[in-house]
N, C-alpha and C positions, 0 to 999 in steps of 0.2 A: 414524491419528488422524482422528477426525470435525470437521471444520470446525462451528464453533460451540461444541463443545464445552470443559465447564468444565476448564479446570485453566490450571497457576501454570506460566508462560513460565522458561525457566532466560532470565538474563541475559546468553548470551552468556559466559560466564567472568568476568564484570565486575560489581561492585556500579553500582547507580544511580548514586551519585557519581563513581565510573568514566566511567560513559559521558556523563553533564554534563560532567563539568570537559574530556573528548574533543571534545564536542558544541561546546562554549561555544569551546573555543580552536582549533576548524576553522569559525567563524561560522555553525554551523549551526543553533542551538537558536533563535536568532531570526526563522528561515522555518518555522519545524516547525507553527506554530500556524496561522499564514498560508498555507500551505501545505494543511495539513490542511483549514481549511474550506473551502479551494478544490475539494481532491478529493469532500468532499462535497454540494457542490455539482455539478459534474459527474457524480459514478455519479448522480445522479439525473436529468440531462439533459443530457446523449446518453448519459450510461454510460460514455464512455473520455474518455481525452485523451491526448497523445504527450509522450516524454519532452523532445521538442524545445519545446513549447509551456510546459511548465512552466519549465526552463532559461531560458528571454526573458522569460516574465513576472517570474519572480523572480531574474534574474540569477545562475542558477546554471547556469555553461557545463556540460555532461556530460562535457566532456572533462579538466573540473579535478577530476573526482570527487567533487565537491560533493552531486551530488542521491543517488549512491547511499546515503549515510548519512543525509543528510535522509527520504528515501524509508522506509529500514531504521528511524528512530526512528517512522515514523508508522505501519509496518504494527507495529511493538511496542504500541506504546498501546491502535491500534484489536484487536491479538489482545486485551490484556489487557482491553478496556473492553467489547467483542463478539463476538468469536472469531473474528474474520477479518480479513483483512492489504487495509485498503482502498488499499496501493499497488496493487494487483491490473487498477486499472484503467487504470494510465500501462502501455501498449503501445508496440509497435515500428512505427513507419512500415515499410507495405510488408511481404513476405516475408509471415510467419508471420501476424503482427500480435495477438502474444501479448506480457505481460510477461517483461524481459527476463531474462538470466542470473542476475544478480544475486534478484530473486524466489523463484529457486526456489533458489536457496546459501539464500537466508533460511529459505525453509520447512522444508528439510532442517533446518536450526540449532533451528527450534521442532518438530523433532521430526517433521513429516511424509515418509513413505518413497515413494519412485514413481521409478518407472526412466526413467530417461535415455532418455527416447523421445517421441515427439509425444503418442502415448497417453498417457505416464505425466504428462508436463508438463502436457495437458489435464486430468486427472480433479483435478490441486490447484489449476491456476488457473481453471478452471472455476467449483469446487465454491467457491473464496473470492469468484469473480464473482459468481455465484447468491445467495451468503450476505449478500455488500455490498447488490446490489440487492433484496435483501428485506426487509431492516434499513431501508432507505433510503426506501422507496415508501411508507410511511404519509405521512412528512416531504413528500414530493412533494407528496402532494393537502393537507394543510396549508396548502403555501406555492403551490399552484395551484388553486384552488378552481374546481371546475366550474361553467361557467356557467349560470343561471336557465333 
């Protein structure tokens, strides 16, 4: 499947209000928004951020499993609203310094195939990198106007 491209996300096995009333009774639907304009903010300057930094600002420890569903509702929205999973750019301190397991469990769930290999991990979070940061870069010179 082509990053970017048009088509209708399955939900998961779950209707919208499924995954609300999930959302709403794990306190997550009230970082999702806050959360979100954070991340677009960042893929446009520096581009990443770690999944420890989001955890502290919004008080969602990674070990309560809080951000991965937080995470999962925003890369839903941004597939459905642009065709690409702007968690893409919360990465792993260290190692790899790629998004984590849980990213590519997502992408597989919307339907993208790539082998379980550095290679394969790279060509989808790559390809949703690329896609974020170019979605994103008009908005930059917008909110950064070159100087005179």
């Amino acid at each position: 499947m082509k990053v970017g491209s048009d088509f209708r996300l399955p939900l998961l096995g779950k209707t919208n209000r499924e995954i609300i009333q999930a959302m709403t009774f794990h306190g997550v639907s009230r970082r999702v928004d806050e959360i979100y304009t954070f991340l677009e903010q960042k893929v446009i300057d520096p581009g990443t951020t770690y999944y420890q930094e989001i955890g502290e600002r919004f008080d969602l420890p990674y070990e309560h499993n809080m951000l991965g569903p937080t995470l999962a509702e925003i890369s839903r929205r941004s597939m459905i609203a642009h065709g690409f999973m702007l968690s893409v750019i919360v990465i792993k301190k260290g190692g790899a310094m790629e998004p984590g397991h849980g990213f590519f469990e997502l992408a597989r769930q919307f339907g993208y195939e790539f082998r379980d290999s550095p290679l394969g991990r790279d060509t989808v979070w790559l390809g949703h990198y690329k896609a974020a940061r170019a979605y994103y870069k008009p908005l930059a010179s917008q909110s950064h106007p070159a100087a005179p």
